[in-house]
C-alpha positions as CSV (number, residue, x, y, z in Angstrom):
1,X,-23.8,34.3,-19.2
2,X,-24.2,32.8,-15.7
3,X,-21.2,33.8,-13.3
4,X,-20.1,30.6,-12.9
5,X,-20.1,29.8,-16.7
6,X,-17.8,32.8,-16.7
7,X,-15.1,31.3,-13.9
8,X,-15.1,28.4,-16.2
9,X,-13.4,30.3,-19.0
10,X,-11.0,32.0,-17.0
11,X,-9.9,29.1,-15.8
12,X,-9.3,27.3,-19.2
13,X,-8.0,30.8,-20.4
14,X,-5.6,30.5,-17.7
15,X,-4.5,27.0,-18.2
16,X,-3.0,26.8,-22.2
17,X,0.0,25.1,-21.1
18,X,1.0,21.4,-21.7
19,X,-0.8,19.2,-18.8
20,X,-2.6,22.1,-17.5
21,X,-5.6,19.1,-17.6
22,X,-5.1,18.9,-14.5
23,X,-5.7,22.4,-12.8
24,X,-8.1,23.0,-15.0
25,X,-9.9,19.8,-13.3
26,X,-9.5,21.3,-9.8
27,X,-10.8,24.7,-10.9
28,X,-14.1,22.8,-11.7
29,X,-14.0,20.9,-8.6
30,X,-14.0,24.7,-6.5
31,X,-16.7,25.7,-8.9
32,X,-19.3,23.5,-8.5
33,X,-18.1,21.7,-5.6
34,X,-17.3,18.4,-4.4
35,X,-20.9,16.8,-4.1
36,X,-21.5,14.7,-1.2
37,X,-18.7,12.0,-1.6
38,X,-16.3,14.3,-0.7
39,X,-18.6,16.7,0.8
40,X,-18.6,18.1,4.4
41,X,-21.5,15.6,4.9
42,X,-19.1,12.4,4.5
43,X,-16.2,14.1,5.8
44,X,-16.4,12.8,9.4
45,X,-17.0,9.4,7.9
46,X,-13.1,9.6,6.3
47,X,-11.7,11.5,9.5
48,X,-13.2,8.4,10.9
49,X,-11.9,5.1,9.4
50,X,-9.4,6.7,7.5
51,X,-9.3,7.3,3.8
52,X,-8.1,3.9,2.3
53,X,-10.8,1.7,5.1
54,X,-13.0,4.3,3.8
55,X,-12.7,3.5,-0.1
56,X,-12.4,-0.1,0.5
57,X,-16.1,-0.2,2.4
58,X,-17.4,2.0,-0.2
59,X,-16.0,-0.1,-3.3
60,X,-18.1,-3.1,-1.6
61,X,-21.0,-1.2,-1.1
62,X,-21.3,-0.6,-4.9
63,X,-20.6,-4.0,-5.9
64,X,-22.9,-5.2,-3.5
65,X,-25.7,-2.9,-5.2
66,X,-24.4,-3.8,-8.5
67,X,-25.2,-7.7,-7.1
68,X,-28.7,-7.0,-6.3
69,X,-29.5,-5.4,-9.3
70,X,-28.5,-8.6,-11.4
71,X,-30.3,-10.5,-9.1
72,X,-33.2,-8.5,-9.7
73,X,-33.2,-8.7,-12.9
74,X,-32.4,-12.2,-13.3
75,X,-35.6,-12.8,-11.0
76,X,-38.1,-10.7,-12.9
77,X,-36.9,-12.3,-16.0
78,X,-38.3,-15.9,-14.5
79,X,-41.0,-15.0,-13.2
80,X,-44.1,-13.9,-14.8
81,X,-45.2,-10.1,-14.5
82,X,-46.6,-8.8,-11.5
83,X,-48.2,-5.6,-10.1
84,X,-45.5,-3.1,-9.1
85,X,-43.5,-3.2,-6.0
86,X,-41.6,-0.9,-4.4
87,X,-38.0,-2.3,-3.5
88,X,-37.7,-3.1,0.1
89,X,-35.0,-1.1,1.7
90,X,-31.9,-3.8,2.6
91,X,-29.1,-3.1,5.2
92,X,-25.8,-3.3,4.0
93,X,-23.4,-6.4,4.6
94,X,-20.0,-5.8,5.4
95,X,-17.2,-8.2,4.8
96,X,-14.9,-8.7,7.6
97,X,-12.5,-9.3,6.0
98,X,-12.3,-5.3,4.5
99,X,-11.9,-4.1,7.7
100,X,-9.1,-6.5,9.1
101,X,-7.2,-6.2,5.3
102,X,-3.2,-7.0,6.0
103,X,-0.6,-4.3,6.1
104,X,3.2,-4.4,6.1
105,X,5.5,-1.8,7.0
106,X,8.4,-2.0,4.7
107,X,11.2,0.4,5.0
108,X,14.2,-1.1,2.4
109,X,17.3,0.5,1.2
110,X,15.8,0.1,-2.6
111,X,15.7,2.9,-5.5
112,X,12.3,1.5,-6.7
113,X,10.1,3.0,-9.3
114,X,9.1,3.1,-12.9
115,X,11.2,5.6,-14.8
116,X,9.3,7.7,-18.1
117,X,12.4,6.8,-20.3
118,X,11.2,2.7,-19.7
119,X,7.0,3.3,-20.0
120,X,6.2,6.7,-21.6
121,X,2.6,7.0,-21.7
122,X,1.4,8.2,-17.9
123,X,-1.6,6.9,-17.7
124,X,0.0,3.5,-19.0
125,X,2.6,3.9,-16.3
126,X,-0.2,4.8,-13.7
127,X,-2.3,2.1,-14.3
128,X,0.7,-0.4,-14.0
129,X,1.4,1.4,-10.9
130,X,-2.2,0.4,-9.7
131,X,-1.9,-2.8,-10.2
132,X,1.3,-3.2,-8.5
133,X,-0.1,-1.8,-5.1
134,X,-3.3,-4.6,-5.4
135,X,-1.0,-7.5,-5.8
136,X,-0.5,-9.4,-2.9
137,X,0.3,-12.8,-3.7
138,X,4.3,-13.8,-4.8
139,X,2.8,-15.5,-8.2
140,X,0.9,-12.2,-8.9
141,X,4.3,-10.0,-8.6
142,X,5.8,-12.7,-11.0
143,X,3.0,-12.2,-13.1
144,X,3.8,-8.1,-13.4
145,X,7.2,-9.1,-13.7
146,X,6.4,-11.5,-17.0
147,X,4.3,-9.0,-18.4
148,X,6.3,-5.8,-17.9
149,X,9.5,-8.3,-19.7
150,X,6.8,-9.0,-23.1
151,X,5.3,-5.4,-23.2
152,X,7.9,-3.6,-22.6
153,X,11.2,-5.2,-22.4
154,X,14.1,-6.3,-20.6
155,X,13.1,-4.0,-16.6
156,X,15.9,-1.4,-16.0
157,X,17.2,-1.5,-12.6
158,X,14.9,1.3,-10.5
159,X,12.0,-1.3,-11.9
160,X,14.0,-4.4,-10.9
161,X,14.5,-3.3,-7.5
162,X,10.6,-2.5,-7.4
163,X,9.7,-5.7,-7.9
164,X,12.2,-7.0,-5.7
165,X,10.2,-4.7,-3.2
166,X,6.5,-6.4,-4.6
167,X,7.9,-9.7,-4.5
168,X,9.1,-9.1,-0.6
169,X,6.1,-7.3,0.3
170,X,4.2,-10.5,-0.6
171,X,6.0,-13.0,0.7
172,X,5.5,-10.9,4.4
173,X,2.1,-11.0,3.8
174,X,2.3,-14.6,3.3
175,X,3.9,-15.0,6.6
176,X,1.8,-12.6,8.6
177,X,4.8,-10.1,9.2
178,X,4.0,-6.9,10.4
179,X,7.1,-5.2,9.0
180,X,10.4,-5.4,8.3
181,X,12.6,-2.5,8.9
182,X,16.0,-1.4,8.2
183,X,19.2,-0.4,10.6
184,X,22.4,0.6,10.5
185,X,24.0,-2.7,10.5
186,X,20.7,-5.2,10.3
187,X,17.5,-5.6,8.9
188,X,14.7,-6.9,11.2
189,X,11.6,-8.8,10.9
190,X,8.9,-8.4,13.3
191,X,5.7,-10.7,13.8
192,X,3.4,-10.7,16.3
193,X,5.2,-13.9,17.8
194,X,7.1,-16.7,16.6
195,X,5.4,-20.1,18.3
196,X,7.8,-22.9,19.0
197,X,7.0,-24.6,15.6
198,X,8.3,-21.8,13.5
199,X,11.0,-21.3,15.6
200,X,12.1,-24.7,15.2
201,X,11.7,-24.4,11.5
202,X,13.5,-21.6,11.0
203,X,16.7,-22.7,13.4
204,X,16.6,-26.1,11.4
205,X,16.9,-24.1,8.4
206,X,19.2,-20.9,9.5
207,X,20.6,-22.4,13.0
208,X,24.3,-22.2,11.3
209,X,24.1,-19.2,9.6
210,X,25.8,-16.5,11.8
211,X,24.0,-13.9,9.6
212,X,20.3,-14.7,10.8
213,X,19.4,-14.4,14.5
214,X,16.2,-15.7,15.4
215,X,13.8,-13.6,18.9
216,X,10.9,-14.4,20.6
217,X,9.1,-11.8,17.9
218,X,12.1,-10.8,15.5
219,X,14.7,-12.2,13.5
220,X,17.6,-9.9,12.3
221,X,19.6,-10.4,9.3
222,X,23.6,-9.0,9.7
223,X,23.0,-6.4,6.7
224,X,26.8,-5.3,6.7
225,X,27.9,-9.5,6.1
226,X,25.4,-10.3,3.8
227,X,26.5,-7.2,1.4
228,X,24.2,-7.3,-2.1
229,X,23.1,-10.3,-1.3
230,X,20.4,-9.3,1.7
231,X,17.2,-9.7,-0.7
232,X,18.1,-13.0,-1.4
233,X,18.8,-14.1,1.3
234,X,16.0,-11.8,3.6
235,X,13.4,-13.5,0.6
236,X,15.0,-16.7,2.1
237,X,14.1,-16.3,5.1
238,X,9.9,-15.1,4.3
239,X,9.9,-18.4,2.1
240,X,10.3,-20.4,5.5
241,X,8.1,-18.5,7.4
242,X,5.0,-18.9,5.3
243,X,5.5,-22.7,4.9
């Protein structure tokens, strides 16, 4: 017996416990080692760009070579057969629009998660999850919100208030809000700048509400006056700017 076959059955003499999947995974991971995904050799690449930039190129990079390979295929099956080519070597493509993806800092006063007592099964609960982080349009998070209703009934609150958080998320997306933040006594929206349109717009809409106050590159929503109604009413206010 090799000595690493031997660390193998430590480890799963080790792990008999209920979800000791899990370490037994990472024992294999030390044991034979990360490969080069992971690898020292890629590791400057993550330090680099970051981890999330970093999966994003790399999950277009293999769709792209998925997208040859069809192509490929599709070719050699209308044309006739020919001597034996190698494949020409092809630089990669990268989509701009990977590496300018939107982000929105949110930072709301909301309990918001999926509890085990409403979806049981983890890995049904972490796929869900998974989905909810990709969604980025407001129809999508009123799509999660239909289908979490049929699959598993009637949302509990904690899940209520996390779509509440999806649905906002969206809509500041929408309006090209870089984040929206909360204080003591307010909650504030911050863009990059509000153009004389917009601020029109939005004083037509909120110019006699004493709750909204409308900056050069903020607005600011009187948290303490608007009580359990600020979602509706912040939501409100996200609605006008993406018009």
């Amino acid at each position: 017996m090799t000595e690493e076959a031997q660390q193998r059955l430590e480890a799963i003499q080790e792990a008999t416990e209920l979800g000791a999947g899990f370490r037994v995974a990472m024992r294999d991971l030390e044991i034979r080692g990360a490969g080069n995904l992971l690898g020292a050799e890629q590791s400057g690449h993550i330090a680099a760009v970051g981890f999330d930039l970093y999966s994003r190129l790399l999950e277009q990079a293999v769709k792209q070579l998925k997208a040859d390979v069809d192509k490929e295929a599709e070719r050699r099956e209308e044309q006739p057969a020919a001597p034996h080519q190698e494949p020409t070597a092809r630089s990669a493509i990268i989509n701009e629009k990977v590496l300018v993806s939107p982000l929105v800092t949110l930072d709301l006063p909301l309990t918001a998660y999926l509890a085990p007592e409403y979806i049981p099964d983890d890995q049904v609960r972490l796929g869900m999850y998974q989905r909810m982080v990709e969604a980025q349009a407001p129809e999508e998070v009123r799509e999660l919100r239909q289908e979490l209703n049929d699959r598993f009934g009637k949302p509990p609150g904690e899940a209520l208030q996390l779509l509440t958080w999806l649905q906002i998320k969206a809509l500041a997306l929408q309006a090209g809000v870089t984040s929206v933040v909360t204080m003591s006594d307010e909650f504030v929206i911050r863009l990059p700048i509000i153009d004389a349109s917009m601020r029109d717009r939005l004083r037509r809409r909120f110019g006699r509400d004493a709750n909204v106050k409308i900056g050069p590159q903020f607005i600011r929503l009187d948290r303490r006056s608007l009580g359990n109604t600020w979602s509706e009413k912040l939501m409100h206010v996200l609605e006008v700017l993406a018009e």
